[in-house]
N, C-alpha and C positions, 0 to 999 in steps of 0.2 A: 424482550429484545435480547439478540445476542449478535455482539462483536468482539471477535477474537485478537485482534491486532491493535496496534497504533493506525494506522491511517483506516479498521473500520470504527475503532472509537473517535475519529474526526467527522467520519463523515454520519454517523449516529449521531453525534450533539448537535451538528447542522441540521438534521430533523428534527433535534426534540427542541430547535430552539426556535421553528417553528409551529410545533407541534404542542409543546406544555402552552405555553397562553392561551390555545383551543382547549386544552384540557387539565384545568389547572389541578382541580384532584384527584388525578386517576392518579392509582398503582403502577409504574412503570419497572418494572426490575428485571435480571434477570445475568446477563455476564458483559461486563463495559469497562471502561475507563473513566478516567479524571473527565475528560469532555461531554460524557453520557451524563455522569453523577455532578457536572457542574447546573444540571437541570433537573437533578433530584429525582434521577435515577435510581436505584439500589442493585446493587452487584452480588450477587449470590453467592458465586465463586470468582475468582480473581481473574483477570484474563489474561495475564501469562500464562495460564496453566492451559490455553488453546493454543499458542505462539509455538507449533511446531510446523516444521515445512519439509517437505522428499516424503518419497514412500516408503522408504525404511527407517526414517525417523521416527515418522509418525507412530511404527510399529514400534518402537521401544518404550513409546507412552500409551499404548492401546491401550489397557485394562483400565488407566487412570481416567482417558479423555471419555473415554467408551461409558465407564461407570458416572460421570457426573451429566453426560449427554441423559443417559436414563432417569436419574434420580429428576433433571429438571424438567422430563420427558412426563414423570409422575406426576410431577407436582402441578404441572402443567393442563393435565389431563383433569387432575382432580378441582383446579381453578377454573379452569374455561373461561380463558382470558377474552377480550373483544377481539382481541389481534394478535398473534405471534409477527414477529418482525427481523427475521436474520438478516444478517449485514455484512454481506462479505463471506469471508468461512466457508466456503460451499459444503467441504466434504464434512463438517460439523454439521451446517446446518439443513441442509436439503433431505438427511435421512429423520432426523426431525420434524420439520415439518411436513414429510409427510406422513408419519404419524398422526401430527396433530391435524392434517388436513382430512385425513382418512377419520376423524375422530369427530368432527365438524366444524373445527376451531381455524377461521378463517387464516391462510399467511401472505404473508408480503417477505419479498427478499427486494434487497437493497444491495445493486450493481447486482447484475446479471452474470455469473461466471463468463468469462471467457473463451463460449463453444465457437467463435469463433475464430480464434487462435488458438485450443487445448480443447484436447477431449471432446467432438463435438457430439458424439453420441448419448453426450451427460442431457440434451435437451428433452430424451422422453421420460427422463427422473423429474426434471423440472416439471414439466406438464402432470405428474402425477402428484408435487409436492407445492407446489406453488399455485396458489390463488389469486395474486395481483403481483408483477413485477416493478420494478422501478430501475430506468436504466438508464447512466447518464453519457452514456453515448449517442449522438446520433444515428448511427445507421444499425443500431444494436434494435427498435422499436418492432421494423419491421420482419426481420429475424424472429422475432418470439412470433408477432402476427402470422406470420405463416407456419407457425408452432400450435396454432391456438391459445397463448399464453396471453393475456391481456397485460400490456404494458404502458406504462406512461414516461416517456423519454423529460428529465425532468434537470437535465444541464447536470454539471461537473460541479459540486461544493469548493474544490480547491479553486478552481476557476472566479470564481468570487472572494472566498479568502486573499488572495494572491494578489496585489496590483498590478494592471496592465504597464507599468511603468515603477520596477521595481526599484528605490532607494540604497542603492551601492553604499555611497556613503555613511546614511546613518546606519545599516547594517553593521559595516567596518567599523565606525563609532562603537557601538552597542561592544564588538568583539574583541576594540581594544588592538584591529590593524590599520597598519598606517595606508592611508587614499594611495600611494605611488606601488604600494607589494603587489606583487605577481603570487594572489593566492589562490591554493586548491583546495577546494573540501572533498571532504574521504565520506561517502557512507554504506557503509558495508552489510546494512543491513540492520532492521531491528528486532528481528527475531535469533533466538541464543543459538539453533540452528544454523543462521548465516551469519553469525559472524565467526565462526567457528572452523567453516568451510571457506570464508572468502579474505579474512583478516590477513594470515600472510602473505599472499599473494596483492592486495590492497596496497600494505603498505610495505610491502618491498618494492613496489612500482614508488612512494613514496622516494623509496630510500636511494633510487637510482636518478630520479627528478632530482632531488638535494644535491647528487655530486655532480649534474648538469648547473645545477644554479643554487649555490649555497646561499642566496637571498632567500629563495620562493617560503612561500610560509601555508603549513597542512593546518586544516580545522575538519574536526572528527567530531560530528555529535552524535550524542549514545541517546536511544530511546528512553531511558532509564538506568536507576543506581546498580540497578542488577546485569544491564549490559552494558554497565561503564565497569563494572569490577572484572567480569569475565574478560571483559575488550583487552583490560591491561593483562588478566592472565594469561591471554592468548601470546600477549609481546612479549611477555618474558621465555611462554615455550617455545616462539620462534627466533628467539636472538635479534627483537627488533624495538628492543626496551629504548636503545640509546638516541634514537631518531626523535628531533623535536618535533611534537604534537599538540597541538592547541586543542585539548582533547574537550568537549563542553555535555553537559547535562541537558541534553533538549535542544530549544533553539536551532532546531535544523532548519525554519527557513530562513533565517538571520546567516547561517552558513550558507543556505545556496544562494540569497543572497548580493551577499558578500565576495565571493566566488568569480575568477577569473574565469575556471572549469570546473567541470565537477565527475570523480568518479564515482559510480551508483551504483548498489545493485537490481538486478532486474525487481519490476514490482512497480507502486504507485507511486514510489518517489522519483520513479523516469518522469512523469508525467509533471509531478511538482520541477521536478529542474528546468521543462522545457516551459512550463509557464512564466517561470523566469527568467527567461531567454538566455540561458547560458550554456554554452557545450560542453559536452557530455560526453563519455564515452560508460557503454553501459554490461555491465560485467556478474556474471554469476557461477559460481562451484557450489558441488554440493555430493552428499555421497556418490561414490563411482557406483553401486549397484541401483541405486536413484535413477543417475545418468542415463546409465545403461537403458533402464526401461524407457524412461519418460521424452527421451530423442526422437524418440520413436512415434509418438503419439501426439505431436501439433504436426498440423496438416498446412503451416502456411511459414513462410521463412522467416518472420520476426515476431522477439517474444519482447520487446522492450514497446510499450507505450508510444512514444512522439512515431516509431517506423510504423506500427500498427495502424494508429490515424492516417498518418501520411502515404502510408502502403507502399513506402521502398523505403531503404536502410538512408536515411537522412543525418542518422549518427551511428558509430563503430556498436556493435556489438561482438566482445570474447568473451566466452563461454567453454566451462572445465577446462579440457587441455589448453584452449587455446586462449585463458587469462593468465599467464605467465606474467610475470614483475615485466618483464623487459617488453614484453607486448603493449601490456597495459600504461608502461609510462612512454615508451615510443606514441602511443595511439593517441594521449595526454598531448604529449608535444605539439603534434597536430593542431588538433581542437584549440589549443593556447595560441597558434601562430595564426589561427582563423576566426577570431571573436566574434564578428557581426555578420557570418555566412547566413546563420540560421534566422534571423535577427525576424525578418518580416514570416517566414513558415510559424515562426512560434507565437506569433504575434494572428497571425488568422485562425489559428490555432486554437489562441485563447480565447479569438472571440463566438465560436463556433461552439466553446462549451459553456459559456457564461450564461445562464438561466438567474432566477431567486427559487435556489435550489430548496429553502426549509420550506420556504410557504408552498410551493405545488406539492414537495414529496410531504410534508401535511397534510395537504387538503386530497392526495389519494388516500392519505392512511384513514380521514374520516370519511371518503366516500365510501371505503371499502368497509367501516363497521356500519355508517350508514343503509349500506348493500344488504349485511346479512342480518340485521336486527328486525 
């Protein structure tokens, strides 16, 4: 298995924690997280060292990502596992497997890229890489079907995670804010990439809320130690050290929560805010020669999760130029003056992905070793 992120090491452990009691001694390893390895996983190489994002990011870690793709690519080849299983990751894991598909070694990808929103001409790589999908979208199943890609549409894991009736209070308890604040959480991202590209712009929108309302109160949670050290190095290179911030170690959904509004950046943590039915305003920067290309290349007008379900702009999205501080906390205002608009969309929403996502995306993973043994 390989998951490159935070939110694909969540959604890996919600397989394996259907998955390891069907198979309590297999060998499972390969690149995860805390959530993979709390099911006794083993991680090969660490997966931050996949957490890059843009097109010209990625190239300044080429040789690195590109050399351990290989090495696992060997090791892999020389094991001939029952299953390969990528998670997310497309552009890591799709030239992978198929290698290992072209080799005879069955794969499964978990979440379907996004050809329907990005890149949709990435579906004839899938069909040449991909042996069994798993897609926790509903209208994603029949998209691949007419792909020839076999899939099994198998609900949203956050959607379960999540309570349909999320606990404000004991959140704020847990955070240590008081039940009457007007609070926002900030998440800018958990890869080093984005918070890099989105952090001043975040929290100068911050820093112009505060002189609107010197009560309001920010909560920032960092994916880890490593983007909680970089996050404060970014405040000091933009002169925004001196803005209070309830900056926390994890704990993001105790942030969102907790959460009067929340600003996000694009990604699967739109999706996480809107199952918490709280509004959003949903924001992304990233290299200008990036931009440049990649504007270019979605063929449908929303890249933020709850607009894609809902298929119209349900919540603000500004993007490069146009996340400026003073946009982004203007667009905040909003969202804060309109609390319960979204209230019942988020709420059909949730229940639309709600499946028992370990035990079906399991019982595909052993049909599919069952398939080719």
């Amino acid at each position: 298995m390989v998951a490159g992120e935070t939110s694909g090491d969540l959604l890996a452990g919600r397989l394996l924690s259907g998955l390891r009691p069907q198979l309590p001694l297999a060998d499972i390893h390969g690149i995860g997280g805390p959530n993979m390895q709390a099911h006794g996983f083993r991680s090969d190489w660490p997966m931050e060292k996949l957490g890059v994002r843009g097109l010209f990011e990625v190239l300044a870690h080429y040789r690195e990502i590109k050399g351990i793709q290989n090495a696992l690519r060997d090791r892999l080849l020389a094991e001939k596992p029952a299953v390969f299983i990528g998670v997310d990751a497309p552009d890591f894991n799709l030239g992978l497997e198929m290698q290992l598909k072209q080799s005879g070694i069955p794969t499964m990808h978990f979440i379907g890229p996004s050809i329907w929103a990005w890149r949709g001409g990435r579906i004839r790589k899938i069909a040449r890489s991909v042996s069994h999908m798993l897609v926790v979208f509903p209208f994603e199943q029949e998209i691949y079907a007419r792909a020839g890609i076999p899939a099994t549409y198998v609900g949203h894991p956050l959607a379960e995670v999540i309570p349909m009736t999320p606990d404000v209070g004991a959140a704020r308890a847990k955070l240590g804010l008081p039940l009457d604040a007007t609070v926002v959480s900030i998440l800018p991202g958990s890869r080093m990439s984005e918070l890099k590209y989105n952090t001043a712009a975040f929290i100068g929108a911050a820093r112009l809320l505060r002189r609107r309302d010197p009560a309001i109160r920010f909560v920032v949670p960092m994916a880890g130690a490593m983007q909680l050290g970089y996050f404060r190095q970014l405040l000091l290179e933009a002169g925004l050290q001196d803005i209070e911030l309830q900056i926390i170690d994890g704990d993001s959904h105790a942030a969102m929560a907790a959460a009067d509004a929340v600003l996000v950046a694009s990604g699967t943590a739109t999706l996480e805010v809107a199952l918490f039915k709280k509004p959003m305003v949903i924001a992304y920067k990233m290299m200008r020669a990036s931009w440049v290309v990649m504007r270019h290349m979605g063929y449908q007008p929303w890249i933020g999760l709850p607009n894609i379900l809902a298929r119209e702009f349900i919540v603000p999205e500004l993007l490069q130029d146009a996340a400026t501080p003073e946009a982004l906390a203007e667009a905040l205002t909003v969202q804060l003056e309109n609390p319960t608009r979204l209230l019942q969309r988020y709420t059909d929403m949730h229940h639309s992905l709600l499946r028992n996502t370990a035990q079906e995306s399991a019982q595909a993973v052993l049909n599919l070793i069952g398939a080719t043994r």
